[in-house]
C-alpha positions in Angstrom: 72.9 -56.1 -42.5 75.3 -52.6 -42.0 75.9 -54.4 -38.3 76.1 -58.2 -39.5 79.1 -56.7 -42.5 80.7 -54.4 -39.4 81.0 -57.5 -37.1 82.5 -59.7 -39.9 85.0 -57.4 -41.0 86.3 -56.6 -37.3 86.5 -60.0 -36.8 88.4 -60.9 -40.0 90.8 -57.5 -39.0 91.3 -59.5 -35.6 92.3 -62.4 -36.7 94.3 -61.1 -39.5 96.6 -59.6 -36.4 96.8 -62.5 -34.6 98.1 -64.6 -37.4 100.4 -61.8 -38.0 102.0 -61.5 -34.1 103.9 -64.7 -34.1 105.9 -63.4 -37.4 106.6 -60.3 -35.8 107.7 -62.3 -32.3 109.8 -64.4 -34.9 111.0 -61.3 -36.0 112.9 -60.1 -32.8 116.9 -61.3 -32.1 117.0 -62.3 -35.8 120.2 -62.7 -37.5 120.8 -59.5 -39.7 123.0 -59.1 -43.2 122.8 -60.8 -46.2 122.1 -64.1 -47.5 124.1 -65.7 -49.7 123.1 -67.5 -52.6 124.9 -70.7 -52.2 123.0 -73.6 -50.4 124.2 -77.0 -49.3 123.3 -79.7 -47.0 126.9 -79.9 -46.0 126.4 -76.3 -44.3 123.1 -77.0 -43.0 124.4 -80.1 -40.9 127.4 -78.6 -40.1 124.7 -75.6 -38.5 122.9 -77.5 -36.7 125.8 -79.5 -35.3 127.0 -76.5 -33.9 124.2 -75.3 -32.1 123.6 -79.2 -30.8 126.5 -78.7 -29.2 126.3 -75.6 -28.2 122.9 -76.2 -26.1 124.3 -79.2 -25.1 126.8 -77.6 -22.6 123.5 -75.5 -21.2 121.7 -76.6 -18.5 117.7 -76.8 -19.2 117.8 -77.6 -23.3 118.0 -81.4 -23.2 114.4 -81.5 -24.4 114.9 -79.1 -27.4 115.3 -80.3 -31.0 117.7 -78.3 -33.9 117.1 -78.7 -37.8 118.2 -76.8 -40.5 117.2 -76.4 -44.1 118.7 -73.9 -46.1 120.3 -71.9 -43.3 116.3 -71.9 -41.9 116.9 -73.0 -37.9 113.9 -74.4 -36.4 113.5 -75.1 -32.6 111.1 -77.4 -31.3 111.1 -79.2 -27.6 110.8 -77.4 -24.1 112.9 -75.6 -21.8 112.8 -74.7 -18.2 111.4 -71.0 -18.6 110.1 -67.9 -20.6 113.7 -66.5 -20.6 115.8 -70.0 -21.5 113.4 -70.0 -24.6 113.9 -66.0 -25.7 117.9 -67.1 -25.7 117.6 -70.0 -28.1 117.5 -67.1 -30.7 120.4 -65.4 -29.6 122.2 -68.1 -29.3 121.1 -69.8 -32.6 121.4 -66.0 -34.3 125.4 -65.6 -33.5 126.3 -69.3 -35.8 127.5 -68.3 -39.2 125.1 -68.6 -42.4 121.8 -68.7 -40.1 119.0 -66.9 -42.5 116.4 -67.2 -39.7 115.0 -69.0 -36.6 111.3 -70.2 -36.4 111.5 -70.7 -32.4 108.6 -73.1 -31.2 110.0 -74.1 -28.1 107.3 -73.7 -25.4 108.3 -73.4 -21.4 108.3 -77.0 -19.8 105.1 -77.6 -17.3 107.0 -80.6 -15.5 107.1 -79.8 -11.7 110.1 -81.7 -11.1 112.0 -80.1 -14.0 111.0 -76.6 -13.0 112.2 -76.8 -9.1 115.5 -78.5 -10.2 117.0 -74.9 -10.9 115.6 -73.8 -7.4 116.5 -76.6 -5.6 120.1 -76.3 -7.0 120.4 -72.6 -5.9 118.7 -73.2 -3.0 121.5 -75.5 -2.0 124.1 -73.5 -3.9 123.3 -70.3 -1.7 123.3 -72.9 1.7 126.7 -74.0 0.8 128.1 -70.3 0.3 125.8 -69.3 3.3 128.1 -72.4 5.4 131.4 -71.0 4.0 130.5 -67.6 4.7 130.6 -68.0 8.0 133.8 -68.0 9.8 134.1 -64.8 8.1 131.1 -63.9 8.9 132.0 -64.7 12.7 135.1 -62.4 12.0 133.6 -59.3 10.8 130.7 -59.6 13.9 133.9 -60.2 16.1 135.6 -56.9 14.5 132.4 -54.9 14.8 131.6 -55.7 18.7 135.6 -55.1 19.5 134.9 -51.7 17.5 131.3 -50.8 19.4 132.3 -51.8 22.7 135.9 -49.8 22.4 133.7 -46.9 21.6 131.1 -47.0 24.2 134.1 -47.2 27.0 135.6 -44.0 25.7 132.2 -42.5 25.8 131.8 -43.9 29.4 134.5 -41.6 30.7 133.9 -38.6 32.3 136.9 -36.3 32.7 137.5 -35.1 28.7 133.6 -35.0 27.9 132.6 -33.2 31.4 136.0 -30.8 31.1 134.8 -30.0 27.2 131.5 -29.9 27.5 130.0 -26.6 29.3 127.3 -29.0 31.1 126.6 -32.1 31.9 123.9 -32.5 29.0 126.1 -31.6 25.8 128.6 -33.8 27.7 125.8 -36.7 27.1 125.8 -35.1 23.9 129.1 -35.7 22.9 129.0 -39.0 24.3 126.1 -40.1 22.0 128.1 -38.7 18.9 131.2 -40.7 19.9 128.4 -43.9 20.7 127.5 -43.5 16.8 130.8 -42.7 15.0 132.3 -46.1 16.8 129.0 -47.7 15.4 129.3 -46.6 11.9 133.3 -47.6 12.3 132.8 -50.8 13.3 129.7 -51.4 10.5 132.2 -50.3 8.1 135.2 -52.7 9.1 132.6 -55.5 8.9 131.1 -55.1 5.7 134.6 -54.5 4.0 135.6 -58.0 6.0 132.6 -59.2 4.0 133.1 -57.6 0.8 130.0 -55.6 0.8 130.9 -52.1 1.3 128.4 -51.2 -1.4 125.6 -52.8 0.5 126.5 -48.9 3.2 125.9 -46.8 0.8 122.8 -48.2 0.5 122.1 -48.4 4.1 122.8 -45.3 4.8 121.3 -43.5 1.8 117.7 -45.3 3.4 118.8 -44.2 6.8 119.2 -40.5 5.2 115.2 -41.1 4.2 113.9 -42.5 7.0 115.8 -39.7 9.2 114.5 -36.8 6.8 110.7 -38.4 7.3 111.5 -38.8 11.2 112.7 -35.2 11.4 109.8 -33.7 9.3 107.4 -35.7 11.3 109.1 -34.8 14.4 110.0 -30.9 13.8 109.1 -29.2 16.8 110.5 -31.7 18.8 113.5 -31.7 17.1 113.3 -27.7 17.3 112.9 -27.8 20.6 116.5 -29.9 21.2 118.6 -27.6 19.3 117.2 -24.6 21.2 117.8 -26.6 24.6 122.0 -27.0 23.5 121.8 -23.3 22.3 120.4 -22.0 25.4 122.3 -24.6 27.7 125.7 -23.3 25.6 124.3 -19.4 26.2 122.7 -19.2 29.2 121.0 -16.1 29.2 120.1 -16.3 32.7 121.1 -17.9 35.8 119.6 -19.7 38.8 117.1 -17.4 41.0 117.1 -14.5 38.4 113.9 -12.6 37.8 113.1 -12.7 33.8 110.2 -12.0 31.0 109.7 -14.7 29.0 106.6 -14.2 26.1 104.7 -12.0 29.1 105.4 -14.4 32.2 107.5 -13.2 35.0 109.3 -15.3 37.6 112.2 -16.8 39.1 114.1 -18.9 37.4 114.6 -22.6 38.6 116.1 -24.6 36.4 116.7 -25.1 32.4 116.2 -28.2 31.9 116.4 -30.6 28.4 113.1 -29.6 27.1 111.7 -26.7 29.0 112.7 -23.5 31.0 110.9 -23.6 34.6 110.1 -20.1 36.2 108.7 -19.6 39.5 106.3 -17.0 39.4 105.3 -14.3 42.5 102.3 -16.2 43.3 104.3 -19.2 44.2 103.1 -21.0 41.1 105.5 -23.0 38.3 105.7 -21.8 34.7 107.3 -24.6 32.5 107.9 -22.5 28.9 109.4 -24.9 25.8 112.8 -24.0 25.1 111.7 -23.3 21.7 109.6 -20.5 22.2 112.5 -19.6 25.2 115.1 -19.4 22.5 112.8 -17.4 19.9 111.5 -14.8 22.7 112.8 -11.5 24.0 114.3 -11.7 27.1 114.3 -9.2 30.1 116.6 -10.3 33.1 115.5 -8.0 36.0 118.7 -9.8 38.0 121.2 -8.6 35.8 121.5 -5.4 36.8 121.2 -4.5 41.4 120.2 -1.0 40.2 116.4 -0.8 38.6 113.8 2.4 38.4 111.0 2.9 38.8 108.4 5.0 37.7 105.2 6.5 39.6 102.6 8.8 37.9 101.2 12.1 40.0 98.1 14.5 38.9 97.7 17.9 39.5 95.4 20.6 38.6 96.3 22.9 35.6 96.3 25.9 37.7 99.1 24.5 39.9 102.8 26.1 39.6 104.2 23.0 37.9 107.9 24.1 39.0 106.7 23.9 42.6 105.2 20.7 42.2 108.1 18.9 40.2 110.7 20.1 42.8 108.7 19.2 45.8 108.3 15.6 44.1 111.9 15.3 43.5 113.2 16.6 47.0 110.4 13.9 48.1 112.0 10.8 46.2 115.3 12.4 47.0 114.9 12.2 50.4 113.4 8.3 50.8 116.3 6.2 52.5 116.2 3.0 49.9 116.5 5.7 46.9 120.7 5.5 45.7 122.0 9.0 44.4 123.4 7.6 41.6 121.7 7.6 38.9 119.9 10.3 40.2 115.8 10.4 40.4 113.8 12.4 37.9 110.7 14.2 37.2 109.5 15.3 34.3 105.7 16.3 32.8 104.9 13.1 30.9 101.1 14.6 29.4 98.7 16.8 29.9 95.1 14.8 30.8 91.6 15.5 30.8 91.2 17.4 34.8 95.5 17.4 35.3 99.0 17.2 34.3 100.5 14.1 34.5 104.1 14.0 36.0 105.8 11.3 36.4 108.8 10.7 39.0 111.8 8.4 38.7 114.1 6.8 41.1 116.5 4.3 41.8 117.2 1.6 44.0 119.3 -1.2 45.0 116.7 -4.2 44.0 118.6 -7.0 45.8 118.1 -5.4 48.7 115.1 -3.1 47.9 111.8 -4.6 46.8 110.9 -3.3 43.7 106.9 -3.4 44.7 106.9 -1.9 48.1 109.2 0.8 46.9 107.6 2.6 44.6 104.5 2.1 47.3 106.1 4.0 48.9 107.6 6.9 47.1 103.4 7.0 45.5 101.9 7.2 48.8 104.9 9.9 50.5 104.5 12.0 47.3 100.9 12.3 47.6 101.0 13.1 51.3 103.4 15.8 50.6 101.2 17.3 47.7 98.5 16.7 50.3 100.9 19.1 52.9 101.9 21.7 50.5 98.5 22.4 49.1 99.0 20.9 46.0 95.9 19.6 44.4 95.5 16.3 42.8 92.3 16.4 41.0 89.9 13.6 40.3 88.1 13.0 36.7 85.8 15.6 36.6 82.8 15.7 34.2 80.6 18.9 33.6 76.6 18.3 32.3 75.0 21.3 30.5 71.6 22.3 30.0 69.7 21.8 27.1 69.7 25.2 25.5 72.4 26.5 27.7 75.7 27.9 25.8 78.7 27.0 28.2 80.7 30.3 28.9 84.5 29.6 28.7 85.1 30.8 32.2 82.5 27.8 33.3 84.8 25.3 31.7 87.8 25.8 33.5 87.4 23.5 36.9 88.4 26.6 39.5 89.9 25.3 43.0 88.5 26.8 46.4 90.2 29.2 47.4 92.9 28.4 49.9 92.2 30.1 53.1 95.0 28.4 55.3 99.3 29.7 54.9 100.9 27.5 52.3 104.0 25.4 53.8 107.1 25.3 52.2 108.7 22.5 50.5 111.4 21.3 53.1 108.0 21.3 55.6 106.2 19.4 53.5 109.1 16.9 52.6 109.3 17.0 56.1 105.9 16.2 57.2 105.9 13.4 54.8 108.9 11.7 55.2 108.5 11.0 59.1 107.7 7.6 58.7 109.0 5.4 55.8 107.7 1.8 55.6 109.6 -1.0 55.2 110.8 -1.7 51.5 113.1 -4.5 52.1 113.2 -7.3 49.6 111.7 -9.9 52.4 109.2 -11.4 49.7 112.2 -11.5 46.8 114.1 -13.7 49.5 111.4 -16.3 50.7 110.7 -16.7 46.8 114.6 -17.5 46.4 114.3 -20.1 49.5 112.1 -21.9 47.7 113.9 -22.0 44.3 117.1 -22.7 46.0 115.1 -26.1 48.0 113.5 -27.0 44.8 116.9 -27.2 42.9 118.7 -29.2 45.8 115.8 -31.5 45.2 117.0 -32.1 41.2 120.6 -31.4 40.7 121.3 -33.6 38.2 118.2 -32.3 35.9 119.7 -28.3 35.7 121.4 -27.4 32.8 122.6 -23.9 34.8 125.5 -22.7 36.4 125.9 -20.0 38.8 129.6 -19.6 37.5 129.0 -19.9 33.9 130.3 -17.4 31.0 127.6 -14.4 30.6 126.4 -14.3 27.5 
């Protein structure tokens, strides 16, 4: 029975609403203030006359139905939609001495009378669409005489190839000029039109799409702005030896998108211009004069002095070393079984190679170390009994004695020095021949100039 009572007062509280909505739809676009106290049928007819002929100049109220009784407007009929029935109350609510409108006009089902409306705007829009266009023909006219005047200027080539440091922000500027003409001419068209409002628009969703393109697209679009940067700087030039992120190599070309190296082996390195821009650098080219650096051992109980000088009057001596800067030698750590020099010179690397030079100052050092005595120990590791405490004097590695005279330092330099190999740069050229034949094979696909500004 608690269930059955539940139900039956739900339901009643239901229905209670319901009868209650269409007096609070009533309610909305009433006419507020006060209400007078006089009544007549004079004013009532003269009411309803006025909104007769008020709906009667309105298309789609021919079907609706106006009486009054005591300043009480009632509606009745059809009209064409939801919002022509909503507006009978604002238009009935603005006559004077309306108390209130009970609106029961209900939207019209008739096919006929509801594609009337569409049918007239359909034809209405077709008629303006017609008379649009002679000026729609002009502003089309106006923006190909705009786009084409723009893409002829860009089709020159003295200004953009005399600005332009290469031939690819050249083709640059070109595109920018190819764009500005476009949005010029888009803008003289629309304001033939009369729709300059309708760019804003267009380019506020261009603005969006562009944003979601270059998010989408970032390293790409990284990529192009490092390729202008480095095409602008040009860090390097054509055939010159650099370090790019660990790989070494000629270079042969900068191209759009990537930096190509040539390395020693003869192989291609293609590094994105990206990573080109964002790394350190080294240009062995820059410079003719380079060092290099070559690491000797010798035994503890060798007169260090002796052994620097006789190193340094070797390196001195070697033909392909220059005098300025001069070479160096200097004790660089103290190992395990040796002192560690190391030895310093200079040469001319465009005509030196780099590789087979300090080859050679290693191998004439150690042949006059090998002429003066001068030991060069190996690694040496010393296993002790078990049980057996290692005397001091049995840790120190002691050389044989040296029976034969000791030469001297000029004799050795001498002695070692008699035959120099050949250092030149033979290897560095043949790798240049075959950058140089790979660049006459793409010209127009180099971004680098021989004669362009260092950076």
């Amino acid at each position: 029975m608690t269930f059955i009572f539940r139900f039956i007062s739900c339901f009643t509280l239901c229905l209670l609403l319901w009868s209650a909505s269409p007096a609070l739809a009533q309610s909305t676009d009433q006419p507020t203030g006060t209400i007078t106290v006089d009544d007549s049928d004079e004013q009532d007819a003269a009411i309803a006359r006025r909104i007769r002929e008020i709906l009667t100049e309105l298309d789609g109220y021919e079907d609706v139905t106006v009486t009054v009784s005591s300043g009480i407007v009632t509606l009745r009929g059809t009209a064409i939609d939801g919002p022509a029935v909503n507006r009978l109350n604002e238009i009935a609510g603005r006559v004077e001495g309306v108390v209130t409108i009970e609106n029961q006009v209900q939207e019209t089902t008739d096919v006929a009378r509801r594609l009337d409306p569409a049918i007239e705007r359909f034809r209405a829009r077709t008629e303006q669409f017609i008379n649009y266009l002679p000026l729609a023909g002009v502003a089309l006219a106006a923006f190909a005489l705009v786009v084409t005047v723009g893409f002829l200027i860009a089709r020159l080539q003295r200004p953009w190839n005399r600005l332009a440091p290469n031939a690819f922000i050249a083709d640059i500027y070109r595109q920018v000029i190819r764009i500005i003409f476009i949005l010029g001419g888009l803008v003289i068209a629309l304001d033939i039109l009369g729709a300059t409002a309708l760019l804003s628009t267009i380019l506020g969703a261009a603005g969006i799409i562009g944003l979601a393109i270059g998010f989408a697209v970032r390293d790409t679009v990284e990529n192009f702005i490092a390729s202008i940067m480095l095409s602008i700087r040009q860090p390097f030039r054509p055939n010159d030896q650099v370090e790019i992120e660990g790989d070494i190599g000629k270079v042969i070309r900068l191209t759009s998108r990537a930096t190509i190296l040539l390395s020693f082996d003869g192989n291609h390195i293609r590094i994105p211009n990206a990573t080109v821009f964002k790394s350190r650098i080294v240009n062995y080219t820059r410079n003719d004069e380079r060092r290099f650096v070559i690491d000797l051992g010798v035994a503890y109980d060798t007169d260090l002095a002796r052994a620097q000088e006789l190193a340094l009057q070797t390196v001195s001596s070697l033909p392909f070393v220059i005098d300025e800067p001069a070479p160096a030698v200097w004790i660089e750590q103290l190992g395990d079984s040796a002192v560690i020099l190391q030895v310093a010179g200079w040469i001319r690397q465009h005509e030196t190679s780099y590789l087979k030079a300090r080859s050679e100052a290693w191998r004439l050092c150690m042949a006059a170390f090998d002429h003066a005595g001068i030991i060069m120990p190996e690694t040496t590791l010393r296993v002790l009994g078990v049980g057996e405490a290692p005397s001091a004097a049995s840790l120190v590695p002691h050389p044989e004695p040296v029976t034969t005279p000791v030469p001297s330092n000029a004799e050795a330099v001498a002695a070692a020095t008699a035959s120099v190999g050949d250092v030149d740069a033979a290897m560095d050229k043949e790798l240049d021949r075959i950058v140089a034949s790979e660049r006459a094979e793409k010209q127009g696909d180099d971004l680098l100039k021989k004669d362009a500004p260092e950076e």
